[in-house]
GUZANU-711320 format. One record per atom (N, C-alpha, C): residue number from 1; atom name; x, y, z. Coordinates in steps of 0.2 Angstrom, whole numbers. Layout:
<pts>
{i=NUM, at=CA, c1=X, c2=Y, c3=Z}
...
</pts>
This chain:
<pts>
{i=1, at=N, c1=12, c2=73, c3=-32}
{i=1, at=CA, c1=6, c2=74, c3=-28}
{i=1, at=C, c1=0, c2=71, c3=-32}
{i=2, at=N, c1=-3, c2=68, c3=-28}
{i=2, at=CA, c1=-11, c2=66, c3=-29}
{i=2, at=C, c1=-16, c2=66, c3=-26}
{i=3, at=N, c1=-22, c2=68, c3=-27}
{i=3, at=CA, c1=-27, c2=69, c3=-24}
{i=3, at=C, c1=-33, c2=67, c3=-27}
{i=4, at=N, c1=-38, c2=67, c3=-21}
{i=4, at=CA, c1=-44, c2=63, c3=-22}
{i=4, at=C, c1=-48, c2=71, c3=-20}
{i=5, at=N, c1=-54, c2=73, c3=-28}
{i=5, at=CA, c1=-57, c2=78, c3=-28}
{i=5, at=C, c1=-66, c2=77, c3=-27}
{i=6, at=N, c1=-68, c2=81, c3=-24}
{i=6, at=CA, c1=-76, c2=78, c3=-26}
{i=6, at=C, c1=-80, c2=87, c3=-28}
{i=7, at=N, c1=-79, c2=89, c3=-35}
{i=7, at=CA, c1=-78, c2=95, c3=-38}
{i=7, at=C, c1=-72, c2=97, c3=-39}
{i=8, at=N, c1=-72, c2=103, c3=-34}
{i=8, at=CA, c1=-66, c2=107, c3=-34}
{i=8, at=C, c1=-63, c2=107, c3=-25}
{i=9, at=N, c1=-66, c2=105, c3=-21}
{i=9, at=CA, c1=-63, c2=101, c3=-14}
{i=9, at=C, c1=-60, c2=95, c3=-13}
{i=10, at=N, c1=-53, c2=96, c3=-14}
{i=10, at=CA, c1=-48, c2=90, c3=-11}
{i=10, at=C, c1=-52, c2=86, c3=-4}
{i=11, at=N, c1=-54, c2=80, c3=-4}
{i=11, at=CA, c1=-56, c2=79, c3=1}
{i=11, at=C, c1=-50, c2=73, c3=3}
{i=12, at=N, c1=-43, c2=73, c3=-2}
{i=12, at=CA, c1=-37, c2=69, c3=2}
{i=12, at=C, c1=-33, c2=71, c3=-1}
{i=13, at=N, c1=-24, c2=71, c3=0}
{i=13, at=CA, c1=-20, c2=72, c3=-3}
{i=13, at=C, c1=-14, c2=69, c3=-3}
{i=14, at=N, c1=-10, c2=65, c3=-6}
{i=14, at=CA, c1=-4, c2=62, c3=-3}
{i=14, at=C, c1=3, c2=65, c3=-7}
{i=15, at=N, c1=10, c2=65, c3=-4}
{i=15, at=CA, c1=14, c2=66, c3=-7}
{i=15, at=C, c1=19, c2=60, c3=-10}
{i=16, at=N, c1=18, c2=56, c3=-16}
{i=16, at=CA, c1=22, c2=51, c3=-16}
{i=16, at=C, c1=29, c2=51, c3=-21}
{i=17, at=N, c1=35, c2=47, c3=-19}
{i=17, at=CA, c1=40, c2=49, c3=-21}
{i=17, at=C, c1=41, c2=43, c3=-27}
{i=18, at=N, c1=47, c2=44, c3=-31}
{i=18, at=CA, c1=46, c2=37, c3=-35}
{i=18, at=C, c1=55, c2=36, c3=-35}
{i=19, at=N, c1=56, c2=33, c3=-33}
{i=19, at=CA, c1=65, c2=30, c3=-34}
{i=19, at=C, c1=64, c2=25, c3=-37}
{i=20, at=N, c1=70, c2=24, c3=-40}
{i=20, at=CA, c1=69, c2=17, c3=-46}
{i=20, at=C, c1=63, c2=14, c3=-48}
{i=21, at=N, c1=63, c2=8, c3=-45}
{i=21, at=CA, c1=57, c2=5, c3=-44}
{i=21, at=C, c1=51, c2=6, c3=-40}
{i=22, at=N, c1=52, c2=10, c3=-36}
{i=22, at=CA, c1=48, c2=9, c3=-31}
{i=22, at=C, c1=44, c2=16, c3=-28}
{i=23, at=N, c1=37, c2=17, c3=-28}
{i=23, at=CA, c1=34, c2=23, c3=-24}
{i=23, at=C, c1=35, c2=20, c3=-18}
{i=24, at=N, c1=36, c2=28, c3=-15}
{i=24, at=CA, c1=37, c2=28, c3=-9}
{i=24, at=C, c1=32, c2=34, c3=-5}
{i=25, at=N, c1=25, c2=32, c3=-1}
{i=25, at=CA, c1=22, c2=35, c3=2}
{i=25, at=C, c1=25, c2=39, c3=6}
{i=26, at=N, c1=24, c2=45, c3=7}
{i=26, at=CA, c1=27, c2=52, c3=11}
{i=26, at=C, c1=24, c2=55, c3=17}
{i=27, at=N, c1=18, c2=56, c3=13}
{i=27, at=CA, c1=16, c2=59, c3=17}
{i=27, at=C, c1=6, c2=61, c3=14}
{i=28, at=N, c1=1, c2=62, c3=18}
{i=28, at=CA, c1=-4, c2=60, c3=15}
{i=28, at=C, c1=-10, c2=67, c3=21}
{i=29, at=N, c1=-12, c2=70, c3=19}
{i=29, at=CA, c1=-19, c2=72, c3=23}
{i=29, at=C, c1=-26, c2=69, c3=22}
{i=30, at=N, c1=-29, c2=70, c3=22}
{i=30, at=CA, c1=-38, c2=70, c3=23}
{i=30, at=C, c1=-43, c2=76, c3=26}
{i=31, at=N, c1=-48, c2=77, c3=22}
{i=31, at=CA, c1=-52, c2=83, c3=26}
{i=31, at=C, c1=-58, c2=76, c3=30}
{i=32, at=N, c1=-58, c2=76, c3=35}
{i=32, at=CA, c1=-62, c2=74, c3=42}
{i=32, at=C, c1=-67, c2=73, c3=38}
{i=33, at=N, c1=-70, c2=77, c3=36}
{i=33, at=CA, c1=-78, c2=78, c3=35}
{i=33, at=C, c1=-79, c2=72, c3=29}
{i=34, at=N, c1=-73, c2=71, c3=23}
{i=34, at=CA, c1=-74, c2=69, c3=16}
{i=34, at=C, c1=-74, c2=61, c3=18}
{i=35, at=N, c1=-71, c2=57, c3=23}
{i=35, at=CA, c1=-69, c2=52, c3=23}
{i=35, at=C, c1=-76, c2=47, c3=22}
{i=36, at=N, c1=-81, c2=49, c3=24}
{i=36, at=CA, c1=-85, c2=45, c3=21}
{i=36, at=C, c1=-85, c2=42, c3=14}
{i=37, at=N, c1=-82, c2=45, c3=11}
{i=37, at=CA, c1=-82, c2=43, c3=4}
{i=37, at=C, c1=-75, c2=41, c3=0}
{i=38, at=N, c1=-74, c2=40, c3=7}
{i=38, at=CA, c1=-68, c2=34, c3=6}
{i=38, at=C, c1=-61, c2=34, c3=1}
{i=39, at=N, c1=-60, c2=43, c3=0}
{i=39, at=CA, c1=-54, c2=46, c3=-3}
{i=39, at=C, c1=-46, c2=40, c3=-2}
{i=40, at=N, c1=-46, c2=38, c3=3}
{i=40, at=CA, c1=-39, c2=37, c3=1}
{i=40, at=C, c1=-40, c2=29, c3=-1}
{i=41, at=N, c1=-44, c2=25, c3=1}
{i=41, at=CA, c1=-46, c2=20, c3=-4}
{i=41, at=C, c1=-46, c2=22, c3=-11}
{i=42, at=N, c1=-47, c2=26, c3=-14}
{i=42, at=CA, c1=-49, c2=29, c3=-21}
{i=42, at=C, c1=-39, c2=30, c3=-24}
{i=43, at=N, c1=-37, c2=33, c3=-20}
{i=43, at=CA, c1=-28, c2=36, c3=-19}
{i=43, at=C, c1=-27, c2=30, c3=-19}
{i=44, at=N, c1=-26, c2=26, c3=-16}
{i=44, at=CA, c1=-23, c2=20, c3=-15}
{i=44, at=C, c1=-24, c2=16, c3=-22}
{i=45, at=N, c1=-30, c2=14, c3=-23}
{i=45, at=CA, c1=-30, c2=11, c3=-30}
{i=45, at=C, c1=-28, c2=13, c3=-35}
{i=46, at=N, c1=-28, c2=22, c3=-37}
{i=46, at=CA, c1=-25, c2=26, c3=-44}
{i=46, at=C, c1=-19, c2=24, c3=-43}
{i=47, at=N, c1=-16, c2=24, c3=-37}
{i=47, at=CA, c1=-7, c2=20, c3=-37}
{i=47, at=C, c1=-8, c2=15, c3=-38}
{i=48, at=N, c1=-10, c2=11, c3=-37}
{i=48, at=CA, c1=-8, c2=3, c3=-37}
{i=48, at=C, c1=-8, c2=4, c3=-43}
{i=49, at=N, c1=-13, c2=5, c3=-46}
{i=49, at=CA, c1=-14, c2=5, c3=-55}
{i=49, at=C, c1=-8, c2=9, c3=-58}
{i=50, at=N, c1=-7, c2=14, c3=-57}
{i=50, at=CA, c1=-1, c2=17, c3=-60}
{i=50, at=C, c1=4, c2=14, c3=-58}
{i=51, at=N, c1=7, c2=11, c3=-53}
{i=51, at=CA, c1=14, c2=6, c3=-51}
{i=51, at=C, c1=12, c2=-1, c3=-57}
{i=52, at=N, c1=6, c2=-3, c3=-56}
{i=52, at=CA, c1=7, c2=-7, c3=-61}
{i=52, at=C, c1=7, c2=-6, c3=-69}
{i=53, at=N, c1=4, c2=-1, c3=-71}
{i=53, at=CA, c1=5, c2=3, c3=-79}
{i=53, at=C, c1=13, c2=4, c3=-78}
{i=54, at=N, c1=15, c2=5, c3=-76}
{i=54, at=CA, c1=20, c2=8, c3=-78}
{i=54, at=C, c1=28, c2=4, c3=-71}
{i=55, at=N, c1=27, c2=-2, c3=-73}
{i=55, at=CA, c1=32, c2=-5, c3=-71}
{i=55, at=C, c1=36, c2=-5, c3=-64}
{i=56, at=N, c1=33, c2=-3, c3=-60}
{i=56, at=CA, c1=35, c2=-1, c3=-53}
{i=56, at=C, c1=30, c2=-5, c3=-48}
{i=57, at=N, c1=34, c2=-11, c3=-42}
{i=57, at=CA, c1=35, c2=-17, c3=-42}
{i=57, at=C, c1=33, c2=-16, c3=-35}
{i=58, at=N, c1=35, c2=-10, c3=-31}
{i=58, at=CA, c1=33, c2=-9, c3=-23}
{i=58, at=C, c1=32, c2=-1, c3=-24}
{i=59, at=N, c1=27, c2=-4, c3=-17}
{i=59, at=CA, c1=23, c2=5, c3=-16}
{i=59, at=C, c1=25, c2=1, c3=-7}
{i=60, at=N, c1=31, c2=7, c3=-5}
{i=60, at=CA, c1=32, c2=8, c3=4}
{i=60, at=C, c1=27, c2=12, c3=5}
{i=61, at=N, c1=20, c2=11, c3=8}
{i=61, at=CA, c1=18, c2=15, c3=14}
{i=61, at=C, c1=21, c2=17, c3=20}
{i=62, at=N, c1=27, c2=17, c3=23}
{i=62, at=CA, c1=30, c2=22, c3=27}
{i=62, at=C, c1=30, c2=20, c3=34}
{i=63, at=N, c1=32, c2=24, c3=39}
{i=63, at=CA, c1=31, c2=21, c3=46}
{i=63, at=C, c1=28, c2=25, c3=51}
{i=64, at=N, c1=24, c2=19, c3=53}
{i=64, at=CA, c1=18, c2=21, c3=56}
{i=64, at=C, c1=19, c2=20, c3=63}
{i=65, at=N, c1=18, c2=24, c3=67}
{i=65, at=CA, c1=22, c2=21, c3=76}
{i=65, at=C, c1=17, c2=20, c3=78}
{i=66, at=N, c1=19, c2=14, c3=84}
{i=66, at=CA, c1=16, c2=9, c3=88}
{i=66, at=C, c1=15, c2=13, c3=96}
{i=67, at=N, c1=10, c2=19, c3=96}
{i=67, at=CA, c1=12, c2=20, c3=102}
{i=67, at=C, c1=5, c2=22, c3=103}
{i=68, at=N, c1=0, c2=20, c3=98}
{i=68, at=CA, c1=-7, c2=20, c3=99}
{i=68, at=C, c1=-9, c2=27, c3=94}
{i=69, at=N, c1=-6, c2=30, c3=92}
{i=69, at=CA, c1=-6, c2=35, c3=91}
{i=69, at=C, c1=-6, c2=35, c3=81}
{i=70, at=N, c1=-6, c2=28, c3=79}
{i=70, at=CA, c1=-7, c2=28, c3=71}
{i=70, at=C, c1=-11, c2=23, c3=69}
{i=71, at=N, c1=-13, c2=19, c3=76}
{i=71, at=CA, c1=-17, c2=15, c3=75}
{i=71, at=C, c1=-23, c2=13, c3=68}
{i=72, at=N, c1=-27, c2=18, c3=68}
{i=72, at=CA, c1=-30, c2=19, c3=61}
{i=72, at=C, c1=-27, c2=17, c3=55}
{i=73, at=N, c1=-21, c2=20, c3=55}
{i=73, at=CA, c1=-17, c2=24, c3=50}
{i=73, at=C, c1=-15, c2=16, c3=48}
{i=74, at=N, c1=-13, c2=11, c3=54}
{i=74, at=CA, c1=-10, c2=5, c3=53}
{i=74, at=C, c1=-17, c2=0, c3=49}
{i=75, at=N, c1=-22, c2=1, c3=52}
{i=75, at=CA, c1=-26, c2=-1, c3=48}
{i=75, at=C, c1=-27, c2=-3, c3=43}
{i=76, at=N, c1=-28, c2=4, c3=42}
{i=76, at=CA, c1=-31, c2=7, c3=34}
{i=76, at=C, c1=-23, c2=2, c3=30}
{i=77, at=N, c1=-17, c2=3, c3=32}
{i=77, at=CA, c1=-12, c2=0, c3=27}
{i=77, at=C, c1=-13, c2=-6, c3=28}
{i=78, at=N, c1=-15, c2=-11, c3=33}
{i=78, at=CA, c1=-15, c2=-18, c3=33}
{i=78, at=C, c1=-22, c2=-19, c3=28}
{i=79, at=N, c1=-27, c2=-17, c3=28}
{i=79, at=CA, c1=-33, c2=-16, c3=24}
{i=79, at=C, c1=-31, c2=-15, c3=17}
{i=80, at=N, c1=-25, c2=-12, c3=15}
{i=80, at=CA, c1=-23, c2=-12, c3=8}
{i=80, at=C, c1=-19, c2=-17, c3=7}
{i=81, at=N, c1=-19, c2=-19, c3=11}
{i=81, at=CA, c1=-12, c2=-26, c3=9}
{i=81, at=C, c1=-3, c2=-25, c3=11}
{i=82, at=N, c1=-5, c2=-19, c3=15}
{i=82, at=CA, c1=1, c2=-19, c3=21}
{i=82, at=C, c1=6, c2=-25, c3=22}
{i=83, at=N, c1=14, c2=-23, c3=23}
{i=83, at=CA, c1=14, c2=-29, c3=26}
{i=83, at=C, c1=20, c2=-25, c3=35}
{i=84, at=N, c1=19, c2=-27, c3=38}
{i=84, at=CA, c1=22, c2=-25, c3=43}
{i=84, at=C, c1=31, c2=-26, c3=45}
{i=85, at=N, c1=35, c2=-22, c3=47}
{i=85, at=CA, c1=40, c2=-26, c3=46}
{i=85, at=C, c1=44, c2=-21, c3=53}
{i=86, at=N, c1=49, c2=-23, c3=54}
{i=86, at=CA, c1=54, c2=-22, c3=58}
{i=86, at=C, c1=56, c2=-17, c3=56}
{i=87, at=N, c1=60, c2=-9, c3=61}
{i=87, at=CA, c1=63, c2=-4, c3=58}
{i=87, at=C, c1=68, c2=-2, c3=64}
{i=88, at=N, c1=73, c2=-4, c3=61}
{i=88, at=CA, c1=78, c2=-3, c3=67}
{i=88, at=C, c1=83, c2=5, c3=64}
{i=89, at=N, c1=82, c2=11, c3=70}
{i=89, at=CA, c1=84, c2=18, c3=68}
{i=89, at=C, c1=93, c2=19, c3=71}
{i=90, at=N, c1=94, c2=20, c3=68}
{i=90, at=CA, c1=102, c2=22, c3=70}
{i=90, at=C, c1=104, c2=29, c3=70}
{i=91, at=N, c1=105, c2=31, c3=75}
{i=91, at=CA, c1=106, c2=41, c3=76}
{i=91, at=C, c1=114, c2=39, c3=78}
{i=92, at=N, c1=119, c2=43, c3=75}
{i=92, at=CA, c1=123, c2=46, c3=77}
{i=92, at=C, c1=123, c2=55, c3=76}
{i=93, at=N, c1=125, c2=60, c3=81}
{i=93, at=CA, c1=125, c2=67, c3=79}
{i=93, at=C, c1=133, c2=68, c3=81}
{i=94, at=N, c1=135, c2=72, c3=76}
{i=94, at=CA, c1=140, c2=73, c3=78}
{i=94, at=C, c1=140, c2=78, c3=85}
{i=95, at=N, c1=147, c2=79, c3=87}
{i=95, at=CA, c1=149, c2=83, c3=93}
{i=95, at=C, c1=146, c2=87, c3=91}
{i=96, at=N, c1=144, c2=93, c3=89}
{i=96, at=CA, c1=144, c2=99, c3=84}
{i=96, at=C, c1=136, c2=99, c3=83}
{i=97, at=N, c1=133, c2=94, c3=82}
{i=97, at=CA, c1=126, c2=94, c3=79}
{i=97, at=C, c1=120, c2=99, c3=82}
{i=98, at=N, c1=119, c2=105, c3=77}
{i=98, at=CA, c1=113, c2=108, c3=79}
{i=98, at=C, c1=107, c2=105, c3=83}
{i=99, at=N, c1=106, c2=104, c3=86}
{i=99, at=CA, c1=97, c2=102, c3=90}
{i=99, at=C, c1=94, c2=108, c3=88}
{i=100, at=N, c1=96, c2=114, c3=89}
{i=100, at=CA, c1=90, c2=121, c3=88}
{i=100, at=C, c1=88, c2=120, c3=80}
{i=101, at=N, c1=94, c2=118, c3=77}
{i=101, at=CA, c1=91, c2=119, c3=69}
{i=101, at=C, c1=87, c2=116, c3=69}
{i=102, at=N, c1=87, c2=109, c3=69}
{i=102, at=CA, c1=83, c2=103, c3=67}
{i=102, at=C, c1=76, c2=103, c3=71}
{i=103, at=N, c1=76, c2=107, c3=76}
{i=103, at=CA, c1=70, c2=107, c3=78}
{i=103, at=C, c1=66, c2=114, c3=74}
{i=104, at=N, c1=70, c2=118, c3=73}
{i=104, at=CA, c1=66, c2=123, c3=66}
{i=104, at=C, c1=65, c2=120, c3=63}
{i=105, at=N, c1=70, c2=118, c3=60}
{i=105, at=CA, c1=68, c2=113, c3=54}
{i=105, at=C, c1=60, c2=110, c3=54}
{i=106, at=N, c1=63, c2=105, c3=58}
{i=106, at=CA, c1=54, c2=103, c3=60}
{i=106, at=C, c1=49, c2=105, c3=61}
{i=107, at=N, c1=51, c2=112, c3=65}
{i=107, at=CA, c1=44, c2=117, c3=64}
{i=107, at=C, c1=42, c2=119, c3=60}
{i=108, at=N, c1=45, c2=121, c3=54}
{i=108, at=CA, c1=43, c2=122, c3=48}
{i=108, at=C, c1=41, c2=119, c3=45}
{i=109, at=N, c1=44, c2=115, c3=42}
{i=109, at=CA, c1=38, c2=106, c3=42}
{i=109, at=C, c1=33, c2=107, c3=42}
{i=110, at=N, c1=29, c2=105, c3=51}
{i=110, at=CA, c1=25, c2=106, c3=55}
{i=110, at=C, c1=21, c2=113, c3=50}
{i=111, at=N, c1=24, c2=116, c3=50}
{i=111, at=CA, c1=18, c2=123, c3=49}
{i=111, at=C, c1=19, c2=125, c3=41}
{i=112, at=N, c1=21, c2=121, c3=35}
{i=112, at=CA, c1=22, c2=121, c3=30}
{i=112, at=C, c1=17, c2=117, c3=29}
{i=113, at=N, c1=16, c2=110, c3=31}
{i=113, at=CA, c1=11, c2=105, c3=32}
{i=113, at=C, c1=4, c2=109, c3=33}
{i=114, at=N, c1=2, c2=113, c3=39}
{i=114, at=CA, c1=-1, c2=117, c3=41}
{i=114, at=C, c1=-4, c2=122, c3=36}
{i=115, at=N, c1=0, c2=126, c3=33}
{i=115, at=CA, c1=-3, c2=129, c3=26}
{i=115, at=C, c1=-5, c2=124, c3=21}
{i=116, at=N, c1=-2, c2=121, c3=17}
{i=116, at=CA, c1=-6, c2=116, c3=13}
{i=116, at=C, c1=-11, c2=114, c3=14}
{i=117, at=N, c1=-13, c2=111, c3=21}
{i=117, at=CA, c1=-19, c2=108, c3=24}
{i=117, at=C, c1=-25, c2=112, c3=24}
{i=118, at=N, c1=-23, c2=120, c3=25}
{i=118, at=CA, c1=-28, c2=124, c3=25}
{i=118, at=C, c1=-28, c2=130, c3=19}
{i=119, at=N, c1=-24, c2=130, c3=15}
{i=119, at=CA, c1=-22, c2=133, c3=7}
{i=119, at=C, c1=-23, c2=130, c3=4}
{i=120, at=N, c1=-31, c2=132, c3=-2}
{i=120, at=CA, c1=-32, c2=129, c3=-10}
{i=120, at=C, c1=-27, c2=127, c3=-14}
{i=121, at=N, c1=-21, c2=128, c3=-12}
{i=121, at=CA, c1=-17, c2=127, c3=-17}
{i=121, at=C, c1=-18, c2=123, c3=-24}
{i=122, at=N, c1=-15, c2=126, c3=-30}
{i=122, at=CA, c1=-16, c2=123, c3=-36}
{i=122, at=C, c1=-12, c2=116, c3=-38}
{i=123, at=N, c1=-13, c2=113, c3=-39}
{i=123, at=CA, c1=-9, c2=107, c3=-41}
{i=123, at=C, c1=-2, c2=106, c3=-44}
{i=124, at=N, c1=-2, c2=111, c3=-48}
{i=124, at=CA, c1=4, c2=115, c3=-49}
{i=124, at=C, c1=9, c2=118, c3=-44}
{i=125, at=N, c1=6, c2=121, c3=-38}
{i=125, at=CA, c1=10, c2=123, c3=-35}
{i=125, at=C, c1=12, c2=119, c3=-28}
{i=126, at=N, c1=7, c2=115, c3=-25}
{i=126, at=CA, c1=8, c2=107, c3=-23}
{i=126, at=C, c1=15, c2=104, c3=-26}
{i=127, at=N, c1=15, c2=103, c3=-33}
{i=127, at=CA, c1=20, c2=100, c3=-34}
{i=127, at=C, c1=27, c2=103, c3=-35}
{i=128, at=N, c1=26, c2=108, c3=-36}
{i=128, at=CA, c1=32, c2=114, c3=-36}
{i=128, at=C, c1=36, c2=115, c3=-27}
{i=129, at=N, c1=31, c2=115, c3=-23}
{i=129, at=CA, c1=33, c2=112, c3=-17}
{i=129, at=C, c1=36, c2=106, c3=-14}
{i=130, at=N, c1=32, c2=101, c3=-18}
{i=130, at=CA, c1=34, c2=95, c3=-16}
{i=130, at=C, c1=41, c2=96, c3=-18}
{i=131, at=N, c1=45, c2=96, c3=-25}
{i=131, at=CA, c1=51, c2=97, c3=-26}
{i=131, at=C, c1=56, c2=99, c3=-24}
{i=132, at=N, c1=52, c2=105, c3=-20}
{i=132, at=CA, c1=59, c2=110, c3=-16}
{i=132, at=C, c1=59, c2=107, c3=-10}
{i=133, at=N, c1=55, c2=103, c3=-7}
{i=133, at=CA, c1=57, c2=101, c3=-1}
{i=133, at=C, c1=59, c2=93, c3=-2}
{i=134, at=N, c1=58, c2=90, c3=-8}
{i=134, at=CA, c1=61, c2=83, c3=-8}
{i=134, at=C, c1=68, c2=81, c3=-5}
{i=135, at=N, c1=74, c2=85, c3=-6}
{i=135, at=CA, c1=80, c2=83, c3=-1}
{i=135, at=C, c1=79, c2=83, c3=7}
{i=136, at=N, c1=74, c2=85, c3=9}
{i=136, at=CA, c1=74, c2=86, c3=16}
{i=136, at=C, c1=69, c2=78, c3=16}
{i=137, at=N, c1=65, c2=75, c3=12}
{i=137, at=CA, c1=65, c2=69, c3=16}
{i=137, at=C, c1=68, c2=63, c3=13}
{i=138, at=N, c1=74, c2=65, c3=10}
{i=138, at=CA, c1=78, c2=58, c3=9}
{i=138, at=C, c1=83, c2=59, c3=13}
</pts>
């Protein structure tokens, strides 16, 4: 976890993962109000700079859908040096596959998101979290 502080107010947060070589952006908030002062340009470069300290060659920011609804988001990633690429998804469920779980699943997600976004949480326990739910996004 990383965050962009101004005192003791997060005014950004992201979740980044590291496999081998490479961070991988997961997942990121912002408080509305801080964005003037341009928190994840700040996040953005403490990464780059630690991918290059420390020998880590690609930073994936993630996927961002085309259906106008990330627009910004697409931005702000071409504005850091984005590069856009192709994502082709491939779903098989089996005969048997829960839809009710996976939609819990996801609401939990959804509303675990929720409390972090709105919970001071410590950065200790941010990351303590991030850990227990890192198999749910690989």
């Amino acid at each position: 976890m990383v965050e962009a502080r101004i005192s003791e107010k997060v005014l950004s947060s992201y979740l980044v993962l590291i496999y081998k070589s490479v961070l991988y952006y997961k997942f990121g908030a912002s408080d509305p109000g801080g964005l003037i002062y341009r928190p994840n340009n700040a996040l953005f470069w403490d990464l780059l700079r630690y991918a290059s300290e420390n020998g880590l060659h690609t930073l994936d920011l993630g996927l961002s859908l085309l259906d106008g609804t990330d627009d910004g988001l697409i931005r702000f990633k071409e504005g850091m040096g984005g590069v856009s690429s192709s994502m082709c998804l491939l779903r098989h469920d089996p005969v048997n596959y829960n839809h009710v779980k996976e939609k819990g699943i996801r609401k939990m997600l959804r509303n675990i998101t929720q409390v972090v976004v709105e919970t001071e949480l410590e950065t200790e326990q941010i990351d303590q979290l991030g850990r227990s739910l890192f198999h749910l996004f690989i």
